[in-house]
C-alpha positions as CSV (number, residue, x, y, z in Angstrom):
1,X,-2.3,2.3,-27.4
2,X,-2.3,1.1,-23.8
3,X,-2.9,3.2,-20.9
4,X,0.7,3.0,-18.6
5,X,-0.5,3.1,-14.4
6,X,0.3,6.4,-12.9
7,X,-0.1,5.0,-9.5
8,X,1.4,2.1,-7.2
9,X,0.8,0.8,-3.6
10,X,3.8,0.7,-2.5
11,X,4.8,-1.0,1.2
12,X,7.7,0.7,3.2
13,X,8.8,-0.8,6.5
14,X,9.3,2.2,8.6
15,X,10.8,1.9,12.0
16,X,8.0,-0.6,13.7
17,X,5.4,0.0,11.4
18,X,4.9,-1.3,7.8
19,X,3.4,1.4,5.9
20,X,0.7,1.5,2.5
21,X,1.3,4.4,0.0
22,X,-0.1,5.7,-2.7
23,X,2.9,6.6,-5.1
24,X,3.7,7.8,-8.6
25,X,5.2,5.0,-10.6
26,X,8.9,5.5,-10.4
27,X,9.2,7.8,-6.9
28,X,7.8,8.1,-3.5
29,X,7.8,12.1,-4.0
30,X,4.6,12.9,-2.8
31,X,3.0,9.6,-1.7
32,X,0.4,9.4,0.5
33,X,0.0,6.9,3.1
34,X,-3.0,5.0,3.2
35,X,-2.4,2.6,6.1
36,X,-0.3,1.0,8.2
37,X,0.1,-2.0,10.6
38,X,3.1,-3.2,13.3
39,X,6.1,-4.5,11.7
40,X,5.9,-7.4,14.2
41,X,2.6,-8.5,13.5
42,X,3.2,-8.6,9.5
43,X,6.3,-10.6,10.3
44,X,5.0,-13.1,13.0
45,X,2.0,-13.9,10.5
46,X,2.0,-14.4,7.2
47,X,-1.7,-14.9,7.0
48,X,-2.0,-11.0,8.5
49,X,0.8,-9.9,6.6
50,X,-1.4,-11.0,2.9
51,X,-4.3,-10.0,4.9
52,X,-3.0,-6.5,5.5
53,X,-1.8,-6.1,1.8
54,X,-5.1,-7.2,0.4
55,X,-7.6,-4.8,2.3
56,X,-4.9,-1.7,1.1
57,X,-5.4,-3.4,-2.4
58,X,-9.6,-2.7,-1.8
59,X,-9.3,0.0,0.0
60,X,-7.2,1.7,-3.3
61,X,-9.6,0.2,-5.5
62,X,-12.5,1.8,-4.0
63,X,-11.0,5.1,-4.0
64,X,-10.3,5.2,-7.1
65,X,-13.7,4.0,-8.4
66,X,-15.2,6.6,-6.5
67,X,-13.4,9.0,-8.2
């Protein structure tokens, strides 16, 4: 039997911010978000966008190992 994720990070633009959650799979009911950068500066580089996405990705990773 394989354990199914109960968790996601999930990106949301939101107005002129693009946000990190932490979300249920399946709904963003009660997600929390864990960071968030300027919509403009994702868009205008790629290389911050992947950036930005990759330290939420460690960031989750060590809270949940510390857990």
């Amino acid at each position: 039997m394989t354990k199914q994720p109960f968790a996601r990070l999930a990106f949301r633009e939101e107005g002129k911010w693009w946000n990190a959650y932490l979300a249920r799979m399946g709904t963003m009911d009660g997600a929390t978000k864990v960071g968030s950068i300027r919509i403009g500066v994702a868009r205008g580089s790629p290389e911050t966008k992947q950036a930005f996405m990759n330290a939420m990705r460690v960031a989750l990773a060590a809270a949940i190992k510390e857990s």
